[in-house]
C-alpha positions as CSV (number, residue, x, y, z in Angstrom):
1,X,159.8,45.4,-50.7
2,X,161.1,46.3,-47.3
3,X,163.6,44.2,-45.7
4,X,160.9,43.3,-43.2
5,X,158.2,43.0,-45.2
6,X,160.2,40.4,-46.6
7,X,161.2,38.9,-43.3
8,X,157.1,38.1,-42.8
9,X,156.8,36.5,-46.4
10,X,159.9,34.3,-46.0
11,X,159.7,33.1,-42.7
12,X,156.0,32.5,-43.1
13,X,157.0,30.6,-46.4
14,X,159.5,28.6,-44.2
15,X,157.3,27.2,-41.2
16,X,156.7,23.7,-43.0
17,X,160.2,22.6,-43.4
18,X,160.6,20.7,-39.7
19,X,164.4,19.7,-40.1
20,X,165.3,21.6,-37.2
21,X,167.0,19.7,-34.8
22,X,170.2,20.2,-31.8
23,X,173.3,20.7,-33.5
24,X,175.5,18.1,-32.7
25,X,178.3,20.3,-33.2
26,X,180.4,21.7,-30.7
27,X,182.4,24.7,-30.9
28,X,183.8,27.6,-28.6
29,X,183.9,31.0,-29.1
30,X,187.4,31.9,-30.1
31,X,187.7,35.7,-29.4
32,X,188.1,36.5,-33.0
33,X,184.1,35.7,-34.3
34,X,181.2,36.2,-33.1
35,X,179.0,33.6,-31.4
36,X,179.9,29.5,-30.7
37,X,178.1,26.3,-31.3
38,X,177.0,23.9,-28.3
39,X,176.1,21.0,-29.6
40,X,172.4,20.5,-27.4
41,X,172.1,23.8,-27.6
42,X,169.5,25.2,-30.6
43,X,166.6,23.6,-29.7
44,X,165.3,25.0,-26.3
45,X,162.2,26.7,-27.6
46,X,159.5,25.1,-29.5
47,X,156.3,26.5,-30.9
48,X,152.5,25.4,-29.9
49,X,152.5,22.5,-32.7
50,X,156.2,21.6,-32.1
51,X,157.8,23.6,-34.5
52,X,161.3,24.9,-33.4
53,X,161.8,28.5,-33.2
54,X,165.2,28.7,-31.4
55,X,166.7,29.1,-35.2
56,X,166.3,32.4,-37.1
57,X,164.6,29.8,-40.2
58,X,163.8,31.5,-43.5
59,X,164.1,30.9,-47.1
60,X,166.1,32.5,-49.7
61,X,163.2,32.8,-51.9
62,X,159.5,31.6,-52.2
63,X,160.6,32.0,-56.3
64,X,160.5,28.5,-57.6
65,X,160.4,27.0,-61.1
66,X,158.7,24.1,-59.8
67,X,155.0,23.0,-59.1
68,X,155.0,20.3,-56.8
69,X,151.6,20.4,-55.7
70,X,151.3,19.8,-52.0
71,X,154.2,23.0,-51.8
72,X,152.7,26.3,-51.2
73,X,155.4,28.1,-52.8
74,X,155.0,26.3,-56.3
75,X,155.1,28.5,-59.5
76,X,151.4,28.4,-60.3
77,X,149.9,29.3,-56.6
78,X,149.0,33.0,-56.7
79,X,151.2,34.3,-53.1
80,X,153.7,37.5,-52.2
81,X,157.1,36.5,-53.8
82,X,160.4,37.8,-52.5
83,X,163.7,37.1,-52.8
84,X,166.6,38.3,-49.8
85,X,170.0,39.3,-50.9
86,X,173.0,37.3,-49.5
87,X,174.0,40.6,-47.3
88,X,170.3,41.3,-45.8
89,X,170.2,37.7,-44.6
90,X,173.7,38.1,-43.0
91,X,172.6,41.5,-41.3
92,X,169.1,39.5,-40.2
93,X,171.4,37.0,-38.4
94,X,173.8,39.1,-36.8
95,X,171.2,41.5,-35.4
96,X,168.9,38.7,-34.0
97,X,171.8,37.2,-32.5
98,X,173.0,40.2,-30.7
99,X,169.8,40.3,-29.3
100,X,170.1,36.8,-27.9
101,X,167.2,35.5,-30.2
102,X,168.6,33.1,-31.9
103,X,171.5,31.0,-31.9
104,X,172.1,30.1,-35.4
105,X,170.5,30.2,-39.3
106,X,168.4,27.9,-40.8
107,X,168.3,28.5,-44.8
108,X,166.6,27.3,-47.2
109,X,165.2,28.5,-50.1
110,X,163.1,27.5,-53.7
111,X,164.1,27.2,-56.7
112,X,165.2,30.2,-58.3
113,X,166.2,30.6,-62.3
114,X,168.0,26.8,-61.5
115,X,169.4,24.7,-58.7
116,X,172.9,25.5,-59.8
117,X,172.3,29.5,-59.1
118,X,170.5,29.2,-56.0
119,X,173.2,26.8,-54.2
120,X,175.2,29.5,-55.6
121,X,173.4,32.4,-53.8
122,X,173.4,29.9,-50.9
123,X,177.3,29.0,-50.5
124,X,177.9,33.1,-51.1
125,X,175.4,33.9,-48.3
126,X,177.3,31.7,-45.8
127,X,180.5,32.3,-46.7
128,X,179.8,36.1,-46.3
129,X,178.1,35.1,-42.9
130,X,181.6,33.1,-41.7
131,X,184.3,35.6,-43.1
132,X,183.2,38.5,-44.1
133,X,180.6,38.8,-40.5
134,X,182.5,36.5,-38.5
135,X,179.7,34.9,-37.6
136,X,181.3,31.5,-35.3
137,X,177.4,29.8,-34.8
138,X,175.6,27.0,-35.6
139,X,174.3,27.2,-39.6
140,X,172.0,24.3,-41.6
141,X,171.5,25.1,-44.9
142,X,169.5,22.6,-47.8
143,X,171.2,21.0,-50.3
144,X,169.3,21.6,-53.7
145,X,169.0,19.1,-55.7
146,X,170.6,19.2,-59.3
147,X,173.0,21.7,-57.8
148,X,176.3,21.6,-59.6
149,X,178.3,19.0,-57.0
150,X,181.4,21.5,-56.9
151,X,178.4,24.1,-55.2
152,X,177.2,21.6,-52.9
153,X,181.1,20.8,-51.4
154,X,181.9,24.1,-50.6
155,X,178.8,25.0,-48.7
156,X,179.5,22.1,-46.6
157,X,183.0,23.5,-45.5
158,X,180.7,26.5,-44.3
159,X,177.7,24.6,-42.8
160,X,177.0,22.5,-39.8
161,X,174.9,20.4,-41.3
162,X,173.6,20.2,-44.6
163,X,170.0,18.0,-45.6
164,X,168.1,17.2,-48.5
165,X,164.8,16.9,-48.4
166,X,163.5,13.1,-50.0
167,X,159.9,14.9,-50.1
168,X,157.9,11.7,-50.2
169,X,158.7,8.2,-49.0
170,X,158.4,6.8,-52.9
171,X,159.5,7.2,-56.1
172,X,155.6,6.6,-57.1
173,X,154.3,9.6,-54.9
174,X,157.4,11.7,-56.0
175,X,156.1,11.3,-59.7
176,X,152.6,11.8,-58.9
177,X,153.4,15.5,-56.8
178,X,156.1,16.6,-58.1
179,X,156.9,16.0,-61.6
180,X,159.9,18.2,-62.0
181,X,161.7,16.5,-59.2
182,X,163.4,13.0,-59.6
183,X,164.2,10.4,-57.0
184,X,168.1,10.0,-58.5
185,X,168.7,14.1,-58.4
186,X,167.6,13.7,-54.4
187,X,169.8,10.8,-53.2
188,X,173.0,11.9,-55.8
189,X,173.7,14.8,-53.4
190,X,173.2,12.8,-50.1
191,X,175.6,10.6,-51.7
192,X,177.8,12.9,-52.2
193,X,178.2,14.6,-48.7
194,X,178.0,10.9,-46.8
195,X,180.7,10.4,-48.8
196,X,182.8,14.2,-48.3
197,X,182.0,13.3,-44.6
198,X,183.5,10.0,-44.9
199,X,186.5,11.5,-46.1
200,X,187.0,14.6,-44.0
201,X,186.9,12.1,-40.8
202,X,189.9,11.0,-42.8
203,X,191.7,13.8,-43.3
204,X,190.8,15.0,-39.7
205,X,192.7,12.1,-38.9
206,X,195.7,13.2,-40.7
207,X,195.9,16.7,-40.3
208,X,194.1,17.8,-37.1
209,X,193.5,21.4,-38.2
210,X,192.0,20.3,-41.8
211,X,188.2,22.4,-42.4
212,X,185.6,19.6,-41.5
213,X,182.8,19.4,-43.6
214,X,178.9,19.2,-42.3
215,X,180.3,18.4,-39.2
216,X,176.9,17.8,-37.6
217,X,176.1,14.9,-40.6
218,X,173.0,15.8,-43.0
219,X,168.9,14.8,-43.1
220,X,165.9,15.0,-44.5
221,X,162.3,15.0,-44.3
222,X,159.5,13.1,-45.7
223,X,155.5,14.2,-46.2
224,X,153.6,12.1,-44.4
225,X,149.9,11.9,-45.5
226,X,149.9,13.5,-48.7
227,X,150.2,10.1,-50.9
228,X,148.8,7.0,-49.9
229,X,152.4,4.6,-48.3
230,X,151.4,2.8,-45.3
231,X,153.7,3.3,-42.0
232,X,155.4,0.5,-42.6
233,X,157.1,1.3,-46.2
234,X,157.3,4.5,-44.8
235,X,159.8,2.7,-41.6
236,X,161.5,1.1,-44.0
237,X,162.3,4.0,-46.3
238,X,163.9,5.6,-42.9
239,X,165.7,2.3,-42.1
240,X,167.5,2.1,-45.6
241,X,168.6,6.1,-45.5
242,X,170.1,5.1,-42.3
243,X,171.8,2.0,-43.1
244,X,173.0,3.5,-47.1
245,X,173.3,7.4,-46.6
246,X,174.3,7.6,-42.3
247,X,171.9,10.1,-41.9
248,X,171.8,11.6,-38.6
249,X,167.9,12.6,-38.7
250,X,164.9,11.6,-41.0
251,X,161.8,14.2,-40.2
252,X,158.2,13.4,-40.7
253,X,156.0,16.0,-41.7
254,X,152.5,15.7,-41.0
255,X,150.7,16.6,-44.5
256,X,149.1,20.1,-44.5
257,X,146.6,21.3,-47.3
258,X,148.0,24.4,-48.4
259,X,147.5,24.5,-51.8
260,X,143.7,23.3,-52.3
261,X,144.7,20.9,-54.9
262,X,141.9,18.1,-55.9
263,X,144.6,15.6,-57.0
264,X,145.2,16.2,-52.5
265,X,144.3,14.2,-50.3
266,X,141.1,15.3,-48.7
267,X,141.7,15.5,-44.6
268,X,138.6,15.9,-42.7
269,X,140.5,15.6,-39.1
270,X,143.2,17.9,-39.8
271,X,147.2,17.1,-40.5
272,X,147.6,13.2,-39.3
273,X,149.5,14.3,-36.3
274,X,149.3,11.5,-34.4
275,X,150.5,9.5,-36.9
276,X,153.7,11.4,-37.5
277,X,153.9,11.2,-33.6
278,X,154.0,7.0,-33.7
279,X,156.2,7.3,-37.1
280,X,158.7,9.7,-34.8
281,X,158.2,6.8,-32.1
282,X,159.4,3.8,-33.8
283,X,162.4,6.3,-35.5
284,X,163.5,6.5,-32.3
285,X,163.4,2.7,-31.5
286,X,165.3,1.6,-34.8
287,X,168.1,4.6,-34.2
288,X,168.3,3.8,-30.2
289,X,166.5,0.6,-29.1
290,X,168.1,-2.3,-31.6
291,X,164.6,-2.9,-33.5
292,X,164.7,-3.5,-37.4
293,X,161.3,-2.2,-39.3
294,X,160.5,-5.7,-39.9
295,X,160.1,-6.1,-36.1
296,X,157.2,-3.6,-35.9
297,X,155.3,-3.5,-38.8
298,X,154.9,-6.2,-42.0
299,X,152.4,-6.6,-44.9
300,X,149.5,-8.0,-42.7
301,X,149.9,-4.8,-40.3
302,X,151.2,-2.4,-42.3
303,X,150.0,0.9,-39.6
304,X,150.7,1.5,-36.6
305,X,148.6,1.0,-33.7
306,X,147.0,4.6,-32.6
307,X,146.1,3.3,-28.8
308,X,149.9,2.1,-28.2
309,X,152.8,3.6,-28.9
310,X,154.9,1.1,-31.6
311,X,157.4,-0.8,-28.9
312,X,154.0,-1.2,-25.9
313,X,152.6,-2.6,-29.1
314,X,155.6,-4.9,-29.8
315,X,155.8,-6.3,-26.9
316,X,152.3,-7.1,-26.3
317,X,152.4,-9.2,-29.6
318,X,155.4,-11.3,-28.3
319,X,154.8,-11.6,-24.6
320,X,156.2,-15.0,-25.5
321,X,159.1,-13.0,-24.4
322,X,158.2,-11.7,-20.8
323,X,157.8,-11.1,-18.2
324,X,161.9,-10.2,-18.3
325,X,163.7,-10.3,-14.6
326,X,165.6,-7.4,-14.4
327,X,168.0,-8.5,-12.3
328,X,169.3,-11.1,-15.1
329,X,168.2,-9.5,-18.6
330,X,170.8,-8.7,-21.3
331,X,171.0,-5.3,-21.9
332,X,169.4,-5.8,-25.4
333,X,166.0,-7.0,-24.2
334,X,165.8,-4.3,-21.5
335,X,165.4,-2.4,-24.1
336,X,162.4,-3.8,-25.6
337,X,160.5,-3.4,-22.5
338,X,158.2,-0.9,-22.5
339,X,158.7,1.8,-19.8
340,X,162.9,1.4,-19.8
341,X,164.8,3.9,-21.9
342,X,168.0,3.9,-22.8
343,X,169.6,5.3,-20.1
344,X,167.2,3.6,-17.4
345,X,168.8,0.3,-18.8
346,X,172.5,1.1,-18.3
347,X,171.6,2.3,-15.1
348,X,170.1,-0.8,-14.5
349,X,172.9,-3.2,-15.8
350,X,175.4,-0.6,-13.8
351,X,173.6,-1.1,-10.6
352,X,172.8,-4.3,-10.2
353,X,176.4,-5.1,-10.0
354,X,176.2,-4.1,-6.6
355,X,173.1,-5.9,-5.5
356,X,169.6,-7.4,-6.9
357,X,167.1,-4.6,-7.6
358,X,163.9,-4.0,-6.6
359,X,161.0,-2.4,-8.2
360,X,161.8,0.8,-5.2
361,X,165.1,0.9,-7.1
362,X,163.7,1.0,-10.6
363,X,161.3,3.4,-9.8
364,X,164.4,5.7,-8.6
365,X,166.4,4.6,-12.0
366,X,163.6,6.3,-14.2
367,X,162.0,3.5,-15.3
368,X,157.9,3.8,-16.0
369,X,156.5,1.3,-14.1
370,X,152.7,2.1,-15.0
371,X,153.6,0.7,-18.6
372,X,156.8,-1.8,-17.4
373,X,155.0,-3.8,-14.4
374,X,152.8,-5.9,-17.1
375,X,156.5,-7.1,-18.5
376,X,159.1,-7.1,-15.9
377,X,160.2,-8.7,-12.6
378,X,162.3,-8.6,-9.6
379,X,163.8,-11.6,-7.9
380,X,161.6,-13.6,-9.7
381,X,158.3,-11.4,-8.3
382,X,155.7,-9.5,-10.3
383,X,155.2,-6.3,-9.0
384,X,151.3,-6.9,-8.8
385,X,149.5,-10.2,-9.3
386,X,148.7,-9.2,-13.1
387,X,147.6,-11.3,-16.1
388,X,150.7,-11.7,-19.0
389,X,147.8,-11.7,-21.3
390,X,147.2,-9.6,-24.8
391,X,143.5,-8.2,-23.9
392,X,144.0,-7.9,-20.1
393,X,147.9,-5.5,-21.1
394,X,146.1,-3.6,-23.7
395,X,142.7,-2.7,-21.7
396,X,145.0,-1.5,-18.8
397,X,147.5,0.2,-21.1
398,X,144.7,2.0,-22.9
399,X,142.1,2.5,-20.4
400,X,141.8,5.1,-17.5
401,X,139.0,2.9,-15.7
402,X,140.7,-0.5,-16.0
403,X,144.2,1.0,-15.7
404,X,146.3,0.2,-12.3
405,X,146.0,2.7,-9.5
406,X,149.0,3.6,-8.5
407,X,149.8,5.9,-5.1
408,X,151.0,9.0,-4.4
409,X,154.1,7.4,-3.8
410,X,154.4,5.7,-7.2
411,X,154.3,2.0,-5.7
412,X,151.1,0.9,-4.2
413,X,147.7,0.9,-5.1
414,X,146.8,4.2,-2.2
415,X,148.9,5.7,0.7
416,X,149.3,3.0,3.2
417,X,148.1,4.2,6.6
418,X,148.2,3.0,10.1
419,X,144.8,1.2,9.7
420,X,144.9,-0.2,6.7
421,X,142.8,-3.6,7.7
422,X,140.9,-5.5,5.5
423,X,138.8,-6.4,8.5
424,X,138.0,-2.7,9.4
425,X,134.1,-3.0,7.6
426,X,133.6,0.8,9.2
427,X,135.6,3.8,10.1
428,X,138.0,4.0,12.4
429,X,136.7,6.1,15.1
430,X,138.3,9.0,17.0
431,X,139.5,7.0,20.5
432,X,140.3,4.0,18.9
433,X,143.0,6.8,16.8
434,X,143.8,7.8,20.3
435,X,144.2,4.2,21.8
436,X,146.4,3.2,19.1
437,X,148.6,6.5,19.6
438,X,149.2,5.6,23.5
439,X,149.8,2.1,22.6
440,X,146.5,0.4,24.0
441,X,145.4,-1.1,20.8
């Protein structure tokens, strides 16, 4: 097979894997290699479905000795194999970077002969890529599971970050899809580089020119869909990998019916994308925003509401807790209303130091106000006379017809204007306009 015949099977066979993130690694170009790392800097292009394509991603192989069955590449599914040489995937990522393609490698790979040999091919295949090419960009490889640990170590003195891939959010669902894979075998090798990055901050510390390992920390990905775990032991699955393994990232990937297996989930509306859209949500509020999964979901709601997103739905169940005045709110529960990010509260705590704020101001800060004027005030002042009521919040959050007009101007219900009367009962009329304009009305 042709090299780029098996550039087509290998990057096709790599398009589900969605642990493609920014770097979060920082490193100049040193005049010696080729290339550099900025740490915001790999994710700039995305595909129609959100897939990120600023990475040149491929795997090793589609071989595998597994059969999960939701995995299109497992050893019973009748596809084009292939298998790349450590050399043809250095010269694949030197020539797309020259071309200003890519900015760094994405590998990955099945299983092939056993998870010892392929971290083997793996470490080779970036180590060639870092001294024998020179090659000074950003690199996130996979860690395989059951890899012997002495394999996994020295990859991550290559890599820039390194993740494991949890598959699916329980034990149960691992053991019902993929037989050949074992909960312990995928969180022994997280283990182990939380704890060699644990260490190498360590030695960093010590000796400031010591190799760092996975400096841009490790993740993983879940399947969402393919077994049936409800959103919120799903959330708390991600809030334990955070808390025990300091992940940097979990992924949630939308379930997709590759393999036509009956023991699948059956899904009539297609991949549950918005679900893994309001799962990717609430990630973002336990990792940024201060809220515990216990906080947005429990055993009487275990899903997430599809109208709201998870913290518009938070707060609407605890309005107990608003409407918050801006100009006195702890920075904490600024960030539980919805409509204020994280950095449209600092700004907020930053610049009412100087004076009280209004909702001109917050407007200017970045803070929604379509969502944050049913929760908020200023001086004491609701922006509009509205209701602090669960029905009245959701219809208008929800609904385009009940919803709030807001102006051109972001602030008022309509452009104000010069006659804006509520005793005008007709139009204005063309000398009256004129009257007004010379002062005689």
């Amino acid at each position: 097979m042709s090299l780029e015949d098996k550039l087509q099977v290998l990057t096709d066979a790599a398009k589900y894997d969605v642990a493609c993130t920014s770097s979060g690694v920082e490193r100049k170009g040193d005049g010696k290699r080729i290339g550099n790392c900025v740490a915001a800097g790999i994710c700039h292009s995305f595909s129609g479905d959100g897939r990120c394509i600023s990475l040149l991603k491929i795997l090793l192989t589609n071989e595998c000795i597994y059969d999960c069955k939701y995995c299109r590449n497992r050893n019973s599914n009748d596809i084009p194999r292939a298998t790349f040489t450590p050399d043809e995937i250095c010269t694949l990522t030197m020539e797309f970077y020259r071309r200003n393609y890519i900015e760094g490698l994405f590998l990955s790979s099945g299983i092939l002969q056993n998870p010892t040999f392929t971290m083997e091919l793996i470490f080779r295949t970036v180590w060639l890529l870092r001294n024998k090419y020179r090659f000074n960009g950003y690199v996130h490889v996979k860690t395989i599971p059951g890899a012997a640990p002495e394999m996994i170590e020295q990859t991550g003195f290559l890599a820039d970050r390194m993740s494991v891939n949890l598959e699916l959010p329980t034990a149960e669902g691992l053991h019902t899809l993929a037989p050949n894979k074992h909960r312990k075998s995928i969180l022994t090798p997280m283990r182990q580089v939380q704890n060699g990055i644990r260490n190498n901050r360590n030695d960093l510390v010590l000796y400031r020119n010591a190799p760092k390992f996975v400096a841009g920390g490790q993740s993983t990905q879940m399947i969402i869909g393919a077994t049936p775990e409800s959103d919120y032991q799903i959330i708390n699955v991600a809030e334990s990998l955070y808390r025990k393994f300091d992940l940097k990232r979990v992924f949630y990937s939308a379930f997709v019916n590759v393999t036509g297996d009956k023991s699948l989930p059956a899904l009539p509306g297609g991949p549950p994308l918005l679900r893994e859209h309001r799962l990717y949500q609430a990630d973002w509020l336990l990792r940024f925003y201060g809220f515990r999964a216990e906080e947005l979901l429990d055993e009487d709601r275990p899903f997430f509401n599809v109208m709201l997103d998870p913290k518009e739905d938070w707060a609407v169940r605890h309005l107990e807790q608003f409407p918050v005045e801006i100009n006195r709110a702890p920075l904490e529960m600024l960030l539980r209303v919805p409509g204020v990010g994280v950095k449209s509260a600092r700004r907020i705590v930053a610049a009412r130091r100087s004076g009280s704020l209004n909702f001109s101001d917050l407007k200017k800060i970045g803070v929604v106000l379509k969502r944050a004027i049913y929760f908020i005030t200023c001086s004491g002042r609701l922006m509009y006379p509205v209701k602090i009521e669960e029905d009245y919040i959701v219809r208008n959050l929800t609904s385009e017809k009940d919803r709030i007009q807001f102006g051109s101007d972001g602030m008022t219900y309509r452009q104000l204007s010069l006659f804006d009367d509520a005793s005008f009962m007709r139009p204005v009329t063309v000398v009256e306009r004129q009257q007004a304009a010379l002062g005689q009305l």
